[in-house]
C-alpha positions as a Markdown table, in Angstrom:
| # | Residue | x | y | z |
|---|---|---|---|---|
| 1 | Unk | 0.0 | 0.0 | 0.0 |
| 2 | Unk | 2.9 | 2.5 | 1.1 |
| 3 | Unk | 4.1 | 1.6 | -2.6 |
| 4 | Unk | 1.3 | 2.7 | -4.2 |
| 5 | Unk | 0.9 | 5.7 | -2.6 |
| 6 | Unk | 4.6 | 6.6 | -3.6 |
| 7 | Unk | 3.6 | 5.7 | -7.1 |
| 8 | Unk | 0.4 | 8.1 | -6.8 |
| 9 | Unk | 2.5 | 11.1 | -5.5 |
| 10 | Unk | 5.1 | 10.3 | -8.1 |
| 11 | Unk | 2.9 | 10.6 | -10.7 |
| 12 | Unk | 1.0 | 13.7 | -9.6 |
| 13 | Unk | 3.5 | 15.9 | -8.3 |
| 14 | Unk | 3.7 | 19.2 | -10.6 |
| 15 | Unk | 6.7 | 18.6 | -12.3 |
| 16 | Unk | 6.0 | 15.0 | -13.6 |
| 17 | Unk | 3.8 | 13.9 | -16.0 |
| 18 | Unk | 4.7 | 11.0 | -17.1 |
| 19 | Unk | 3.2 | 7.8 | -19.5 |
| 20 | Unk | 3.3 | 4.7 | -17.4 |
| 21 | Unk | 3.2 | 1.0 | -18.5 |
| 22 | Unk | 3.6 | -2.9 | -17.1 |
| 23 | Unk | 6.2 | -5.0 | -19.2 |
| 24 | Unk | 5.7 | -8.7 | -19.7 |
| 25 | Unk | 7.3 | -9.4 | -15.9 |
| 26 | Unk | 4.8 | -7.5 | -14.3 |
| 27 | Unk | 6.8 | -4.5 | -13.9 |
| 28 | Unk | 5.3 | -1.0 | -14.0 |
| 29 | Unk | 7.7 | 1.4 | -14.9 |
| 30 | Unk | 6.9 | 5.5 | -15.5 |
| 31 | Unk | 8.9 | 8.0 | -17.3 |
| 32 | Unk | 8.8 | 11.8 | -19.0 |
| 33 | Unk | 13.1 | 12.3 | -20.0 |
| 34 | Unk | 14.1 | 13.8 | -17.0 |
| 35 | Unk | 12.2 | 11.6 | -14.1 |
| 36 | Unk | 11.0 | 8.1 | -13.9 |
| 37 | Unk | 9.7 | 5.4 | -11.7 |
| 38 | Unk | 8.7 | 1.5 | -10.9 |
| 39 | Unk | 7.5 | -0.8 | -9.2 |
| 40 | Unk | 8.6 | -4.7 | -9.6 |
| 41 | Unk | 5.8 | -6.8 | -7.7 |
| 42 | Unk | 8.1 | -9.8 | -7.7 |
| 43 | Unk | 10.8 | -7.9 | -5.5 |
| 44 | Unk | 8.4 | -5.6 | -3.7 |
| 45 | Unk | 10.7 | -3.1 | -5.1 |
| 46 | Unk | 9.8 | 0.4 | -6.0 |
| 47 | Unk | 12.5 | 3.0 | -7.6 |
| 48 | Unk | 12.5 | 6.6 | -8.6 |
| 49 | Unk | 15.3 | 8.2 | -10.9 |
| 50 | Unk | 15.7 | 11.6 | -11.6 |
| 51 | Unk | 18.9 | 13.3 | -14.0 |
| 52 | Unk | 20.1 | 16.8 | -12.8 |
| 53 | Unk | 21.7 | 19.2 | -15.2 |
| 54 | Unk | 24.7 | 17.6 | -14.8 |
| 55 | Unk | 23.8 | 14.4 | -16.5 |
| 56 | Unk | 23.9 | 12.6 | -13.1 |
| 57 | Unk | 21.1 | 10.4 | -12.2 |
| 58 | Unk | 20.0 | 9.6 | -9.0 |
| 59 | Unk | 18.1 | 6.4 | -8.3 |
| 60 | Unk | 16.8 | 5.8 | -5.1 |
| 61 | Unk | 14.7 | 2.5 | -4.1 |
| 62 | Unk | 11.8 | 2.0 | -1.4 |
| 63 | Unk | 14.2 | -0.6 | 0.3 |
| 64 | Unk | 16.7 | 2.4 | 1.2 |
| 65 | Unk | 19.6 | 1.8 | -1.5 |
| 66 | Unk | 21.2 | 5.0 | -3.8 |
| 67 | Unk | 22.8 | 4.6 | -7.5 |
| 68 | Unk | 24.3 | 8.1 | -8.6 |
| 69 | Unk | 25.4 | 7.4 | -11.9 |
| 70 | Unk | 26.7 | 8.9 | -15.5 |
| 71 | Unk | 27.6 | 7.7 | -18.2 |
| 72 | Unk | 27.9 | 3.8 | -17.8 |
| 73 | Unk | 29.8 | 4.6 | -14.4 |
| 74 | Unk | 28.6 | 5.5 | -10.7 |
| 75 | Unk | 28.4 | 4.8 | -7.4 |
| 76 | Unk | 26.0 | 2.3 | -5.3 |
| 77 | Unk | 25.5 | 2.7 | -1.6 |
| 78 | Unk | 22.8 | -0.2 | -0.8 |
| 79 | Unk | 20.8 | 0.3 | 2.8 |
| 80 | Unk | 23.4 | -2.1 | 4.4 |
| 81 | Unk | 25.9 | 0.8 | 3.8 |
| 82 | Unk | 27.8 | -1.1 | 1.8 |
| 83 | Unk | 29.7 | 1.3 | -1.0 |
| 84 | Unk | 30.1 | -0.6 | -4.6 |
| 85 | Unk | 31.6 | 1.3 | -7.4 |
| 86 | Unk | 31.8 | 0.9 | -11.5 |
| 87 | Unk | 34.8 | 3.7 | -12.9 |
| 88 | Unk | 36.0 | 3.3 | -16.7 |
| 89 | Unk | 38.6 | 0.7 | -15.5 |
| 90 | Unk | 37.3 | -1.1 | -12.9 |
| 91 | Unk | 34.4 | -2.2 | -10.5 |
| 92 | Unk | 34.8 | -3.1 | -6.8 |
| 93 | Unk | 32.8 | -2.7 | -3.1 |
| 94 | Unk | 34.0 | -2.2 | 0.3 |
């Protein structure tokens, strides 16, 4: 329920109007260029991303983690607080 009502605030907030549809996995994924959002029933999972002037885009997910990423390379810091990275030469986590 708390997932819907993040999708319904997502969705009506002035900024984003977005077109919405469910993929063949049941997954209901939003998006209007600059924000975008989803819900994956099998996970329980809901995510919102939205790309600053920068380029960067910040994903956050209803289970606490953070993705800021650009370009094929960013930075995951999961709820755990675990830190993972992805750089033009290598991966890694500590």
């Amino acid at each position: 329920m708390k997932v819907l009502f993040v999708l319904i605030a997502f969705a009506l907030s002035s900024n984003v109007f977005a077109e919405c549809t469910t993929n063949a996995r049941g997954m209901t994924e939003c998006n209007n260029g600059q924000a975008a959002g989803g819900y994956n029933p099998n996970t329980g999972n809901a995510w919102r991303a939205q790309k600053n002037q920068n380029g960067v885009t910040t994903t956050t997910t209803s289970k606490g983690g953070e993705a800021k990423t650009k370009n094929g390379k960013g930075v995951y810091k999961s709820p755990s607080g675990k830190t993972c990275y992805r750089t033009a030469n290598g991966q890694g986590c500590n």
